[in-house]
N, C-alpha and C positions, 0 to 999 in steps of 0.2 A: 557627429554633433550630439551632444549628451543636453542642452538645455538652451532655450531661447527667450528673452525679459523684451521686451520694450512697450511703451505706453500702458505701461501699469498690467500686462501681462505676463507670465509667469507661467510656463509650459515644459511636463516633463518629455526629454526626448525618446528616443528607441529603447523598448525596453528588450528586443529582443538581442542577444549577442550574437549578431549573426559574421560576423568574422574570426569567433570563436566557438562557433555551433560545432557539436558532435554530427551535427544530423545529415546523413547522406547527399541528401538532396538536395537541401538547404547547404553545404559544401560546396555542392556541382557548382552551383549557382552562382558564390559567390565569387567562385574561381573565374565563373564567366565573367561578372561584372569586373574583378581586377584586370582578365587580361583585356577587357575590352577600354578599362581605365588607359592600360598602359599603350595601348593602341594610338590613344587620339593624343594623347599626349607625346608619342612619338613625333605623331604628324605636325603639333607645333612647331619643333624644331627649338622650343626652348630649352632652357638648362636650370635655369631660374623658376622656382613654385613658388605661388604663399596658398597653400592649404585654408581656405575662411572655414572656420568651423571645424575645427581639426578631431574636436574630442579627445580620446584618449590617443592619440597617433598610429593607429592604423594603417593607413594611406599613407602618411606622411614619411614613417619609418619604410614601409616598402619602396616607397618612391624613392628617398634617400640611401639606401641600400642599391638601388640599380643607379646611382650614381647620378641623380639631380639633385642639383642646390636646393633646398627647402628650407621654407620657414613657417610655422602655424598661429591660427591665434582662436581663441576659442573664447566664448562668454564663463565657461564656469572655471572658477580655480581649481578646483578640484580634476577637473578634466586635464588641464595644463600640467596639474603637477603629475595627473600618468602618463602624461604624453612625455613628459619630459624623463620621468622615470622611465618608461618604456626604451627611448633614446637610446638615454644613457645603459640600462642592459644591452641593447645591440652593438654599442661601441659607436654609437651617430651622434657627433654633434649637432641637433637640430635647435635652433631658439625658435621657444614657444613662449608665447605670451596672454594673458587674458584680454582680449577687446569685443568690445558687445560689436556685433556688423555693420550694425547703423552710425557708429562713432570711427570706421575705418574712413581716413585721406591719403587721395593718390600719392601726396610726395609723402610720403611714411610706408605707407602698404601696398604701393602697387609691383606690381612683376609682367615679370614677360608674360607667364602663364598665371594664373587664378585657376582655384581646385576649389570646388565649394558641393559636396555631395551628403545629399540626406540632410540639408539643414532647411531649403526654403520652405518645405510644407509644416516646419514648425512656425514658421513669421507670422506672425499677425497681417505684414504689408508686403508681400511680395514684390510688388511691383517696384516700390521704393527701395528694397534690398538688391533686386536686380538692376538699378541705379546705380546703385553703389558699385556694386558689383563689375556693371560694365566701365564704370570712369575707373577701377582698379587694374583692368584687363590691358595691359601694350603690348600686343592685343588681344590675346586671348582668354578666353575663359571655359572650361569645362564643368558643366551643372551636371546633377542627376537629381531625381526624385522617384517615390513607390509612382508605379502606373498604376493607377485606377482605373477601371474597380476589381485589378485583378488583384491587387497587392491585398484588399479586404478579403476579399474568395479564398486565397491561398490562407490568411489567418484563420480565417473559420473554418477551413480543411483541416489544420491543425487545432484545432479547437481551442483559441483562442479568441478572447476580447466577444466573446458573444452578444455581451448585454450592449455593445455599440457597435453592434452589427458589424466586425470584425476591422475596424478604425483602429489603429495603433494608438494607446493612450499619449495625447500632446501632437498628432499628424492636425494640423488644422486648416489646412490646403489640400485640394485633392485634385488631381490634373490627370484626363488621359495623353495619351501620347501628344495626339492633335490639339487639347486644350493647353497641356504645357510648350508645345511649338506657336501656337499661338501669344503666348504671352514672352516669352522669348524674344519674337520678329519684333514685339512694340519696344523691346529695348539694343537689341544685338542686329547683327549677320551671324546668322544657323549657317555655320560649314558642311556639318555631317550631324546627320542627327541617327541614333543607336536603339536597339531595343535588348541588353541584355538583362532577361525574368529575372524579376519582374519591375525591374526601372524604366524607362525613359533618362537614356546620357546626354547629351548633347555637347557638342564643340562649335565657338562662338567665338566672332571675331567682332569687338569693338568698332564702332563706325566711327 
């Protein structure tokens, strides 16, 4: 997720590249949260993705490489068009498109599976995202977000974002595990809920 607009907000996403990090650890890590991605995704039994918030295609090329149908859609053009560049170097036909989340409808965007990671603590309205979200899901949906307040701890370890107390410039939701399981139940069924450093995953079945 590289950017989130709605109701006159305007928020920049992750500045750190962490699925292109050099950094050892930051490495491990991420490697845990893909196979942990790839894990639950398994357990749907879908074939069919729509990536919301695709960003540059990250996710979406690895998924599509191990052989799922995908499709993205992301708010910024710019994102779209690396994601789509990105694709097309791996030899993946994937359609990507620009759509803000809040303007996503089921007969247009919904799938078996929904993949939507690292975008809700940019939303202004979560709650209303995760709406959407779950009327896109038949049935499933896989979220993640940074676990607070480790996700700040680990930035300021790296000595980053000090003067905001180690907040990722544009995170504007902050949920520990059990606060974002809580906001989850008011919209889904939580199948499995995950903790690979330092997210909170979750897999969700539409009611």
């Amino acid at each position: 997720m590289s950017w989130s607009a709605h109701a006159g907000a305007v928020v920049a996403g992750n500045l750190y590249p962490k699925y292109t990090t050099r950094n050892p650890l930051a490495r491990l890590m991420v490697a845990n949260f893909l196979a942990t991605l790839r894990q639950l995704v398994r357990r749907t039994g879908a074939r069919e993705i729509h990536e919301v918030g695709c960003g540059e295609g990250y996710l979406s090329t690895r998924l599509a490489a191990a052989g799922w149908q995908v499709r993205g859609s992301d708010l910024s053009p710019d994102a779209v068009r690396a994601a789509t560049e990105r694709a097309r170097a791996c030899g993946l036909a994937i359609p990507f498109r620009v759509a803000d989340l809040y303007d996503l409808e089921p007969a247009r965007d919904g799938a078996p599976l929904v993949v939507c990671c690292e975008v809700l603590e940019h939303v202004p309205d979560p709650g209303r995202a995760l709406a959407i979200l779950a009327a896109l899901a038949r049935p499933h949906l896989i979220v993640s977000v940074p676990r607070e307040p480790l996700w700040r701890v680990l930035n300021l370890a790296r000595g980053k974002y000090w003067r905001d107390l180690g907040n990722t410039p544009g995170h504007l939701q902050h949920w520990s595990t059990l606060a974002f399981l809580d906001l989850l139940q008011d919209h889904l069924e939580v199948v499995e809920l995950r903790t690979p450093l330092p997210w909170t995953m979750a897999l969700c079945r539409a009611r």
